[in-house]
Structures are given as structure tokens and as C-alpha cells.
PDB file of N, CA, C and O in Angstrom:
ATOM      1  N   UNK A   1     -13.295 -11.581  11.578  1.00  0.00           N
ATOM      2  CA  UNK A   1     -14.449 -10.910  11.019  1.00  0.00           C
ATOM      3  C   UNK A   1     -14.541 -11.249   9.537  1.00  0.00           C
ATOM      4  O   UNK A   1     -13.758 -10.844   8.677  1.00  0.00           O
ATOM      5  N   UNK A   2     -15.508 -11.978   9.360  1.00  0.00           N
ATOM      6  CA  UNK A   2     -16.385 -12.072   8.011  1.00  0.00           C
ATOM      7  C   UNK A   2     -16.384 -10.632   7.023  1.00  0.00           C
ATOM      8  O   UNK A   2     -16.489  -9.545   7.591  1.00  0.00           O
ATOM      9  N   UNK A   3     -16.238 -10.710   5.266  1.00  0.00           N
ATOM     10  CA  UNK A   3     -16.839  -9.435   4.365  1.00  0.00           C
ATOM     11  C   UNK A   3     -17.339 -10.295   3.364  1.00  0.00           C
ATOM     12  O   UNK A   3     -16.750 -11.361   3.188  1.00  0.00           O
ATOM     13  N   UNK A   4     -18.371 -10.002   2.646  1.00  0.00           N
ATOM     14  CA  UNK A   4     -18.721 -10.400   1.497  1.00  0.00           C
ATOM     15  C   UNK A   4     -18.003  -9.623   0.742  1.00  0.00           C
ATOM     16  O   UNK A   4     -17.431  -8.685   1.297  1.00  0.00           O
ATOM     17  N   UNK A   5     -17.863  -9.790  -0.546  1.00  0.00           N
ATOM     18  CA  UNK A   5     -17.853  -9.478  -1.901  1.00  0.00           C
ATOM     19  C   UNK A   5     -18.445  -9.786  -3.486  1.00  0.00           C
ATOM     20  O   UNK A   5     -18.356 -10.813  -4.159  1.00  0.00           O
ATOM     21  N   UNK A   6     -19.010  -8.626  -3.758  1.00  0.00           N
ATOM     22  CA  UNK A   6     -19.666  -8.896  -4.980  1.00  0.00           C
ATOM     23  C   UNK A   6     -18.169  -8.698  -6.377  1.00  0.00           C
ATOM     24  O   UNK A   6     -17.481  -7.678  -6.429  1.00  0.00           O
ATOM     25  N   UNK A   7     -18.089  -9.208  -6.783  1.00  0.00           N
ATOM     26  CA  UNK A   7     -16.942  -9.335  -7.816  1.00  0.00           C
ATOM     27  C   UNK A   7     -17.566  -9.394  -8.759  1.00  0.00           C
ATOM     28  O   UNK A   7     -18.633  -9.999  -8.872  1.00  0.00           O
ATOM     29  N   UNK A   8     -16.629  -8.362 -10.142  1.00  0.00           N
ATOM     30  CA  UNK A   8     -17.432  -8.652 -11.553  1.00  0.00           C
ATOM     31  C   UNK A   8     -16.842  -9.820 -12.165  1.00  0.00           C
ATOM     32  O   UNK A   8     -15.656 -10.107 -11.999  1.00  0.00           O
ATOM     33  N   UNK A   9     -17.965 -10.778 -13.155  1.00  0.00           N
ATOM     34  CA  UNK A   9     -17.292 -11.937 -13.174  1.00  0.00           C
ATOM     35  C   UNK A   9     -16.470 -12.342 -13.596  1.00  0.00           C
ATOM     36  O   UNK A   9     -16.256 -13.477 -13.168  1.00  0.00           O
ATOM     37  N   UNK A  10     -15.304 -11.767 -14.791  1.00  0.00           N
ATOM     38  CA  UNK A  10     -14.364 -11.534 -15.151  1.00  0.00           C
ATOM     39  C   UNK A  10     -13.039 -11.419 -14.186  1.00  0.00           C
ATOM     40  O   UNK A  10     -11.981 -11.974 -14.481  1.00  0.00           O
ATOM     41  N   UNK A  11     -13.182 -10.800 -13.252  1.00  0.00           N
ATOM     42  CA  UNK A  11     -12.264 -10.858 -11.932  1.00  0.00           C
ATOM     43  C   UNK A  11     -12.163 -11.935 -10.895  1.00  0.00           C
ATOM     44  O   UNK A  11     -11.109 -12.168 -10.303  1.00  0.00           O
ATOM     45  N   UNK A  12     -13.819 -12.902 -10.588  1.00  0.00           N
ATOM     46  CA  UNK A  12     -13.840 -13.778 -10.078  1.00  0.00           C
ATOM     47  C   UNK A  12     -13.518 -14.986 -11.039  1.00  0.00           C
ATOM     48  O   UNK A  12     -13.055 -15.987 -10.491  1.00  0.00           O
ATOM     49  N   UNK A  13     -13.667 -15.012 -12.132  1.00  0.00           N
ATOM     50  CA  UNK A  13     -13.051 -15.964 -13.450  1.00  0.00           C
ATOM     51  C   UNK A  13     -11.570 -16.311 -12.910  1.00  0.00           C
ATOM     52  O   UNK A  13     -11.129 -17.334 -12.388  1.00  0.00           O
ATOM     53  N   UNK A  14     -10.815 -14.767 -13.311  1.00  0.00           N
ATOM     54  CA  UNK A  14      -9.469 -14.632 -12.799  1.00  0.00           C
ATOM     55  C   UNK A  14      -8.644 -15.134 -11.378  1.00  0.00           C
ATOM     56  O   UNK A  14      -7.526 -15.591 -11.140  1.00  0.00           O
ATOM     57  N   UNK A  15      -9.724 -14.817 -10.669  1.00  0.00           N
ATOM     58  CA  UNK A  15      -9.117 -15.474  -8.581  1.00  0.00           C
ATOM     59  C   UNK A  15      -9.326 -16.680  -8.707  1.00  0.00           C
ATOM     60  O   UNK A  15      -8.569 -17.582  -8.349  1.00  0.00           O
ATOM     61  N   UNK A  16     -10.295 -16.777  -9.188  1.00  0.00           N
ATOM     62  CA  UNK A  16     -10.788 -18.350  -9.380  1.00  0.00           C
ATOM     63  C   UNK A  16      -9.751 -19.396  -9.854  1.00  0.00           C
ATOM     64  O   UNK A  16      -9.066 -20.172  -9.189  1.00  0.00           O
ATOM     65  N   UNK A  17      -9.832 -19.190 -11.271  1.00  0.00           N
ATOM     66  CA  UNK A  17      -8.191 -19.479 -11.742  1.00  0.00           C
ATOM     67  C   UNK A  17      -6.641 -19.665 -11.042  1.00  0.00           C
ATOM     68  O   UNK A  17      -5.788 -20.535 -11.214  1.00  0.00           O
ATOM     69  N   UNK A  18      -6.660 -18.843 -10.456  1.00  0.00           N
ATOM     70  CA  UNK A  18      -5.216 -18.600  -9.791  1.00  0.00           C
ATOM     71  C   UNK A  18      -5.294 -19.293  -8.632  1.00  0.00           C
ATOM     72  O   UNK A  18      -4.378 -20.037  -8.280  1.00  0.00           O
ATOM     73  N   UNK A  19      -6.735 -19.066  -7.704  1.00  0.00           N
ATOM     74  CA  UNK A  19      -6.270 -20.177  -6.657  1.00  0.00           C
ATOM     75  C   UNK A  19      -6.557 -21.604  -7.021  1.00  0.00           C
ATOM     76  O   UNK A  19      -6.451 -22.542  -6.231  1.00  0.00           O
ATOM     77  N   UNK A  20      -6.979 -21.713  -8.448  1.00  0.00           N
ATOM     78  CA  UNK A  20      -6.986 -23.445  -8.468  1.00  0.00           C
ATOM     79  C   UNK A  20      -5.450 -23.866  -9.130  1.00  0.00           C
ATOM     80  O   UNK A  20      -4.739 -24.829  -8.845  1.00  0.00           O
ATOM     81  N   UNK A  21      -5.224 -22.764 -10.124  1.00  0.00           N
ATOM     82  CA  UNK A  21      -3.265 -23.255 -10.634  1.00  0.00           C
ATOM     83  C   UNK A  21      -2.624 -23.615  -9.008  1.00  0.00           C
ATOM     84  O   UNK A  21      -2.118 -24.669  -8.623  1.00  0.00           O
ATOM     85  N   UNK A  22      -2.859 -22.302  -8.223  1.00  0.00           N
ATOM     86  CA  UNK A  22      -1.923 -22.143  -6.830  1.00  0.00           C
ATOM     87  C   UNK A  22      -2.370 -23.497  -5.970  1.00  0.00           C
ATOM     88  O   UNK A  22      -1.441 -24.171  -5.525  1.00  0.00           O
ATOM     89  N   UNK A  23      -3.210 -23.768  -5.809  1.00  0.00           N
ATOM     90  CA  UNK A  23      -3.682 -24.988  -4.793  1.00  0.00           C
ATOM     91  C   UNK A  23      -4.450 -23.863  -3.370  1.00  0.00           C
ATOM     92  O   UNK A  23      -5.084 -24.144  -2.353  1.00  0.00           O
ATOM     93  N   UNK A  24      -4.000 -22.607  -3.955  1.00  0.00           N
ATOM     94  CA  UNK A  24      -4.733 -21.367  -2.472  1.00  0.00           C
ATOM     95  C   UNK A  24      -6.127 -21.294  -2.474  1.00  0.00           C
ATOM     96  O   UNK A  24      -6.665 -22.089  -3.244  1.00  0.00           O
ATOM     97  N   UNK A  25      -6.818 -20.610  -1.868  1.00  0.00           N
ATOM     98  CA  UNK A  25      -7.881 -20.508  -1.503  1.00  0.00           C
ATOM     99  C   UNK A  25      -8.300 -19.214  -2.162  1.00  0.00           C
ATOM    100  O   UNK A  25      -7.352 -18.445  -2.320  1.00  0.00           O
ATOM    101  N   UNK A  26      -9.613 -18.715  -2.640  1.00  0.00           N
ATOM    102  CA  UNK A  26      -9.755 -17.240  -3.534  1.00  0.00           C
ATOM    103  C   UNK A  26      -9.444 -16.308  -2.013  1.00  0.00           C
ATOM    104  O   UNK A  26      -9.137 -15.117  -1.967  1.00  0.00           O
ATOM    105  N   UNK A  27      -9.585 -17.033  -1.106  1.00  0.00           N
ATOM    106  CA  UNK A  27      -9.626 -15.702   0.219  1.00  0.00           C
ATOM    107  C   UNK A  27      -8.038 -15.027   0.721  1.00  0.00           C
ATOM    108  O   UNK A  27      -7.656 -13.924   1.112  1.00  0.00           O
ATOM    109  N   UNK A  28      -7.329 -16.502   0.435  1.00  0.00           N
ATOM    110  CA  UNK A  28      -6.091 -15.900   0.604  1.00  0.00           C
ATOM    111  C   UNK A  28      -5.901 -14.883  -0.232  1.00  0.00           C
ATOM    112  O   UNK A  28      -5.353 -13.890   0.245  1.00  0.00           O
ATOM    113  N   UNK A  29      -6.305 -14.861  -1.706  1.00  0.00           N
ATOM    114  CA  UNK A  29      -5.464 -13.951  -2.693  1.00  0.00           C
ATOM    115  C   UNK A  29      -6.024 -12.933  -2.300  1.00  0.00           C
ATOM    116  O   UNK A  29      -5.257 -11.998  -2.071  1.00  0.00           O
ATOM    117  N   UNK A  30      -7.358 -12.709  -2.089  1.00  0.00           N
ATOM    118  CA  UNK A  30      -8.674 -11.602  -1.660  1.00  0.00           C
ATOM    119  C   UNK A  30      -7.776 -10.778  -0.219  1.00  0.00           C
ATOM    120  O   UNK A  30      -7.490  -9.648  -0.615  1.00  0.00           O
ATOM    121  N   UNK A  31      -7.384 -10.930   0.916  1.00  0.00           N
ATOM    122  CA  UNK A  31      -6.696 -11.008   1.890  1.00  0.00           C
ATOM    123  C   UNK A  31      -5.240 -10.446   1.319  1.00  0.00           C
ATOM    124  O   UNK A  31      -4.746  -9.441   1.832  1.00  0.00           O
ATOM    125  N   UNK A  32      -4.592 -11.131   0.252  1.00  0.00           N
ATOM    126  CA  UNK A  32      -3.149 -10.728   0.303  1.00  0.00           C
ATOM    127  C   UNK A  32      -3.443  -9.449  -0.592  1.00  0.00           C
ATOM    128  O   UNK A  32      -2.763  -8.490  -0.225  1.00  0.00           O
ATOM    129  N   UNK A  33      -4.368  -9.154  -1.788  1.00  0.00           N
ATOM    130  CA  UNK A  33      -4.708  -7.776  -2.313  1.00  0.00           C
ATOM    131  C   UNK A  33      -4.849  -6.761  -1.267  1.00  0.00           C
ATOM    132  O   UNK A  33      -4.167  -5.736  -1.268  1.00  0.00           O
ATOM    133  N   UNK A  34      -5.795  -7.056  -0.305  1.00  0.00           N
ATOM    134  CA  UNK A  34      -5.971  -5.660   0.391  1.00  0.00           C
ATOM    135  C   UNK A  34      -5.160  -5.532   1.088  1.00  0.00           C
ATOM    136  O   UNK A  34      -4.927  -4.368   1.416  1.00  0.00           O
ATOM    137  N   UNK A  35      -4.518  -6.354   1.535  1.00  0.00           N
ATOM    138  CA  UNK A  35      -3.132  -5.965   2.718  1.00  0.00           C
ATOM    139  C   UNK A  35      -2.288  -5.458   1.720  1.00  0.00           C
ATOM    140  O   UNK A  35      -1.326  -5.029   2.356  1.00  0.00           O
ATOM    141  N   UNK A  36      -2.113  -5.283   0.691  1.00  0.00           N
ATOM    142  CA  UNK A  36      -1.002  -4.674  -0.146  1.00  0.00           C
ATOM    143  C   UNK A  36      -1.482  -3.556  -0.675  1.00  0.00           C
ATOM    144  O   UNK A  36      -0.668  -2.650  -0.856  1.00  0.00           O
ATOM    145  N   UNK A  37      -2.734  -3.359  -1.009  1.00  0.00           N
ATOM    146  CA  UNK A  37      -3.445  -1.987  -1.134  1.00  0.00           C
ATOM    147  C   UNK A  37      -3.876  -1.221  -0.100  1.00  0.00           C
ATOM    148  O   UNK A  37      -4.087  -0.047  -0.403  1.00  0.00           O
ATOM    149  N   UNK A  38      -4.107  -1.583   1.226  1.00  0.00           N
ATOM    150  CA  UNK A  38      -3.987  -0.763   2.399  1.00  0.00           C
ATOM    151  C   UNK A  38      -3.102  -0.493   2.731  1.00  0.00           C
ATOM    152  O   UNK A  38      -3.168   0.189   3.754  1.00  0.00           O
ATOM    153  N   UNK A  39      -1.477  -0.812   2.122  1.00  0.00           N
ATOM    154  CA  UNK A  39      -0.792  -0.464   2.632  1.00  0.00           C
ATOM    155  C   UNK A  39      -0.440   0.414   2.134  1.00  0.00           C
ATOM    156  O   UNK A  39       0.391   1.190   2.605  1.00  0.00           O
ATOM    157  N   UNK A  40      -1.198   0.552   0.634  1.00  0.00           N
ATOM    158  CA  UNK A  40      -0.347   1.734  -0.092  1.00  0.00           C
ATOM    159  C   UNK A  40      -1.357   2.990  -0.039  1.00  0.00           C
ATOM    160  O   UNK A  40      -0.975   4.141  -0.252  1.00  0.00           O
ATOM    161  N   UNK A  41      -2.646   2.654   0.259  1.00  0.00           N
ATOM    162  CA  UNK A  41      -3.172   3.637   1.023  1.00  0.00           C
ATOM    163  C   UNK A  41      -2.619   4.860   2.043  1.00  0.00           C
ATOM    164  O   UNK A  41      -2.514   6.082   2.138  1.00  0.00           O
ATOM    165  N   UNK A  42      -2.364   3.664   2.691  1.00  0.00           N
ATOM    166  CA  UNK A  42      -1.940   4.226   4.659  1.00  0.00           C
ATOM    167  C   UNK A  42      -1.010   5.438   4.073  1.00  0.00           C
ATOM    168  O   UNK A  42      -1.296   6.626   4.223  1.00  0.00           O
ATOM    169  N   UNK A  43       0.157   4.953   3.376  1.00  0.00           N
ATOM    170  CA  UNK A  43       1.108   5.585   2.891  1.00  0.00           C
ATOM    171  C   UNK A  43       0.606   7.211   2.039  1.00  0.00           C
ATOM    172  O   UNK A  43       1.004   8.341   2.322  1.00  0.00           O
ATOM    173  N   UNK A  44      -0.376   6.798   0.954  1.00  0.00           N
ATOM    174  CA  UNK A  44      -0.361   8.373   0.425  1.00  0.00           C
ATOM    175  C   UNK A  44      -1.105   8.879   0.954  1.00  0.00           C
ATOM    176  O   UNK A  44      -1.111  10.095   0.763  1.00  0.00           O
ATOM    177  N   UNK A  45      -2.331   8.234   2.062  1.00  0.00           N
ATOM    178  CA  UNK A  45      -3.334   9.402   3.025  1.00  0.00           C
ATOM    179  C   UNK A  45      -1.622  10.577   4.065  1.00  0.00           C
ATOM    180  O   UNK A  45      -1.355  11.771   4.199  1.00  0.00           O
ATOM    181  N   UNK A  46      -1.151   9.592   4.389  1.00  0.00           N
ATOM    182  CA  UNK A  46       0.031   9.665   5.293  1.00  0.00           C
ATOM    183  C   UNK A  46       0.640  11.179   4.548  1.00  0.00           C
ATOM    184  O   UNK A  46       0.845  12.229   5.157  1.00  0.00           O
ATOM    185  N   UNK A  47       0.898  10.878   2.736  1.00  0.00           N
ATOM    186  CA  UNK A  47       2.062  11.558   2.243  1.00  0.00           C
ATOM    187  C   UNK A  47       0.938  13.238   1.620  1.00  0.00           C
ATOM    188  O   UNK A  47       1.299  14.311   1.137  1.00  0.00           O
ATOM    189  N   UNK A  48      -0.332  12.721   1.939  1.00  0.00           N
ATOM    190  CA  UNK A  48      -1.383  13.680   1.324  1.00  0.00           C
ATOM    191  C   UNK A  48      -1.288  14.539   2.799  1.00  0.00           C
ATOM    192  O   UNK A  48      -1.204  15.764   2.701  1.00  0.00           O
ATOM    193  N   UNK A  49      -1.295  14.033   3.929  1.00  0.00           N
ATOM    194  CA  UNK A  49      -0.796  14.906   5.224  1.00  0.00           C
ATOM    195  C   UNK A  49      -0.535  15.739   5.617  1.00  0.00           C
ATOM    196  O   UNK A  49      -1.121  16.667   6.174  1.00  0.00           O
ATOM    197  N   UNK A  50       1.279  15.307   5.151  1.00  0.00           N
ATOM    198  CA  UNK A  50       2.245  16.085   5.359  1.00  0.00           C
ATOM    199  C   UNK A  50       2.316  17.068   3.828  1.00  0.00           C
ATOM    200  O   UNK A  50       2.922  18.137   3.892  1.00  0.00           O
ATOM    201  N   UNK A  51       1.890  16.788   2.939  1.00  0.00           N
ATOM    202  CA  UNK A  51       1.983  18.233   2.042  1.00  0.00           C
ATOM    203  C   UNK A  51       0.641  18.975   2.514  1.00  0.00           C
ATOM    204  O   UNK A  51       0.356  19.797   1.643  1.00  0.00           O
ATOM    205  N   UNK A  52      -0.136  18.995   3.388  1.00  0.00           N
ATOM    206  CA  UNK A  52      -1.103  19.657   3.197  1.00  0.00           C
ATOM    207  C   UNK A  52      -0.793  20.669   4.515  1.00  0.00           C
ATOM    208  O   UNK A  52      -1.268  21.803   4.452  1.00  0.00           O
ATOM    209  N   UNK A  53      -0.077  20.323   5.603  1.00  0.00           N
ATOM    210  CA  UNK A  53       0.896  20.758   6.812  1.00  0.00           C
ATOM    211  C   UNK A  53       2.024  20.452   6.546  1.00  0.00           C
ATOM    212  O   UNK A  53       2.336  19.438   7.170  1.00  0.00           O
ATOM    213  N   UNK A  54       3.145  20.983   5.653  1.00  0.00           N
ATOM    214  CA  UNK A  54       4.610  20.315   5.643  1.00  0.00           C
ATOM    215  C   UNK A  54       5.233  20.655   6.687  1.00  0.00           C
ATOM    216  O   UNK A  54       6.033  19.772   6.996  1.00  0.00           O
ATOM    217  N   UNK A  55       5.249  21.728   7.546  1.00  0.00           N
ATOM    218  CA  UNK A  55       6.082  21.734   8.922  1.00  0.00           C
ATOM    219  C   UNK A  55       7.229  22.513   8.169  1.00  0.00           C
ATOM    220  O   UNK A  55       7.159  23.113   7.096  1.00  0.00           O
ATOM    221  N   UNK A  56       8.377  22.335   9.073  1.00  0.00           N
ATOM    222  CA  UNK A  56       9.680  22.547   9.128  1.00  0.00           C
ATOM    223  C   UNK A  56      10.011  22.192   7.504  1.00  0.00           C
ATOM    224  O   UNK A  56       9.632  21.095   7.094  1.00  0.00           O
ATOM    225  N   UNK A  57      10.620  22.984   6.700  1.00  0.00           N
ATOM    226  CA  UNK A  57      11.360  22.641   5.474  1.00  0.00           C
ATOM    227  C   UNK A  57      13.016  22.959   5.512  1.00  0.00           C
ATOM    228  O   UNK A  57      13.594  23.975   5.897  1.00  0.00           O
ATOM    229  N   UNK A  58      13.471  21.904   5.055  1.00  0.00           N
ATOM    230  CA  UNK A  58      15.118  22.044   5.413  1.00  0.00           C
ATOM    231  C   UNK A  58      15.161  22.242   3.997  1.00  0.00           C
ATOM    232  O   UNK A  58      14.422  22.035   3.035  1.00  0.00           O
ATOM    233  N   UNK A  59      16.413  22.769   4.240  1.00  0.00           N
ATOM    234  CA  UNK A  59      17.982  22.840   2.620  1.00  0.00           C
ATOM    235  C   UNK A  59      18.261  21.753   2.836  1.00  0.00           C
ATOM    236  O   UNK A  59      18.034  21.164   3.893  1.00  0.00           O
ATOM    237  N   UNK A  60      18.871  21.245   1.738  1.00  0.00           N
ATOM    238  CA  UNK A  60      20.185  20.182   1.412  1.00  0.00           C
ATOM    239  C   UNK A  60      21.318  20.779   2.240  1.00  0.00           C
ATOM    240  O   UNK A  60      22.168  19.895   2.340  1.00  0.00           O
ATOM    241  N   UNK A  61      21.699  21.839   2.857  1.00  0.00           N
ATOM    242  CA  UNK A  61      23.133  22.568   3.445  1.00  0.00           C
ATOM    243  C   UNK A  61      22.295  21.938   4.949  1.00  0.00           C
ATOM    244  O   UNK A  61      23.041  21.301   5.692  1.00  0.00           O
ATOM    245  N   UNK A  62      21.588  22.010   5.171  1.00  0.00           N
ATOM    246  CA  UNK A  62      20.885  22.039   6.627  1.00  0.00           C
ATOM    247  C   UNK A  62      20.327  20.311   7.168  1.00  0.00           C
ATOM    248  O   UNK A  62      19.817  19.858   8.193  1.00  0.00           O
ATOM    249  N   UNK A  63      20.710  19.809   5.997  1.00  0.00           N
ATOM    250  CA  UNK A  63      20.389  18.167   6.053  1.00  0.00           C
ATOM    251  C   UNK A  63      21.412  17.512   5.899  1.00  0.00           C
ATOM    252  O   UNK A  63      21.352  16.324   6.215  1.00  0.00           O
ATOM    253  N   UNK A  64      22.450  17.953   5.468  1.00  0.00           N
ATOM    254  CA  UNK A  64      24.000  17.734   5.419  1.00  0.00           C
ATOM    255  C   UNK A  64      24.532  17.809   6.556  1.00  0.00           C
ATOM    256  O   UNK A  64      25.194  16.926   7.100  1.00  0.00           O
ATOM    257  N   UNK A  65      24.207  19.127   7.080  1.00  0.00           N
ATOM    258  CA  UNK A  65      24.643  19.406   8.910  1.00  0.00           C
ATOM    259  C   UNK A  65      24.467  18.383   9.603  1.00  0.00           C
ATOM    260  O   UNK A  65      25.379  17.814  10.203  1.00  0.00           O
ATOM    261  N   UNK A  66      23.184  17.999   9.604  1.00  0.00           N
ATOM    262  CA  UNK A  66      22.497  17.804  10.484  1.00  0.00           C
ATOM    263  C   UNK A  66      23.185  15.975  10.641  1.00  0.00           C
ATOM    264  O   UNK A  66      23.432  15.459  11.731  1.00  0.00           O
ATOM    265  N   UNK A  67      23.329  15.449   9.624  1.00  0.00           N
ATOM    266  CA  UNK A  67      24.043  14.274   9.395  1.00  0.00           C
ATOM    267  C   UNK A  67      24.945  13.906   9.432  1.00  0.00           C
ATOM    268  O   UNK A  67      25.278  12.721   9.447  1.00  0.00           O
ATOM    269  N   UNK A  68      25.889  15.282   9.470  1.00  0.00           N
ATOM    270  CA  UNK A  68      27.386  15.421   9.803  1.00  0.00           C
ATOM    271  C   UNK A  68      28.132  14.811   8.373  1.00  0.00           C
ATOM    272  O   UNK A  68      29.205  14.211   8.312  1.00  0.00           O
ATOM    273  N   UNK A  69      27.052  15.225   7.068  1.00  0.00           N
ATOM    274  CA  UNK A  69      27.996  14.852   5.625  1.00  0.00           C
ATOM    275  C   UNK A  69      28.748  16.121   5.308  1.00  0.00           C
ATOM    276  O   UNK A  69      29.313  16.074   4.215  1.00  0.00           O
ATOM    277  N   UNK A  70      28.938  17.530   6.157  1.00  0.00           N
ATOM    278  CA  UNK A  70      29.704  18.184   5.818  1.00  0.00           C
ATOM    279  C   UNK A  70      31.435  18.286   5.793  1.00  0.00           C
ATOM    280  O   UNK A  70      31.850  17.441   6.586  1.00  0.00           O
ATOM    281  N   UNK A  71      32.336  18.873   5.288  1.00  0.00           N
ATOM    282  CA  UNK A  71      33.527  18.838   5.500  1.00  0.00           C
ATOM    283  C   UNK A  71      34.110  19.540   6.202  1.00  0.00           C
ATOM    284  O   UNK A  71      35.326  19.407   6.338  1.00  0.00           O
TER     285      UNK A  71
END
């Protein structure tokens, strides 16, 4: 699947640049940004979640147990 992008030109200056030093393509870099920013997405929708329902809250005494780091 095909996306356009409108880029300000200062940023397309910049991709531009980098994939001609790199020998890459502007789509690869375009492609490797959002896979690294969706990922950090996924993650704080994920971490915005669980504080908004935290569930079960353990102790440090009760996470120790549970791991068998007690003595």
C-alpha cells in the first residue's frame, strides 16, 4: 500500500540528503522512521492502559515471593 507525504521543505532537504550520502532511497528512511515511531507509540498507548486500569498491584515482599528471591 501506497501514502503520500507532504513534507516541509527543510525536512525533505534533510531525507533528501541522507539518502543521496547513504546510496538509500528517501522511502526507506520514510519507512524506517515510522516503524520506530509506531513502535514507540504501540508502547505508551499500551503503558497509558495499564495506568488508567492498573489491576493487581504487588509489594516488592510479594514480587520477591513470587520469584523465589526470598531467604
Amino acid at each position: 500500500m501506497a501514502i503520500a507525504l507532504r513534507l516541509p521543505p527543510e525536512l525533505d532537504k534533510r531525507l533528501t540528503s541522507l539518502a543521496h550520502k547513504t546510496h538509500r532511497s528517501k522511502s526507506y528512511y520514510a519507512r524506517e522512521a515510522l516503524e520506530r515511531y509506531i513502535e514507540d507509540l504501540e508502547d505508551t498507548y499500551l503503558a497509558l492502559k495499564v495506568l488508567e486500569n492498573p489491576g493487581k498491584i504487588y509489594t516488592s515482599e510479594e514480587v520477591r515471593k513470587m520469584c523465589g528471591l526470598d531467604d
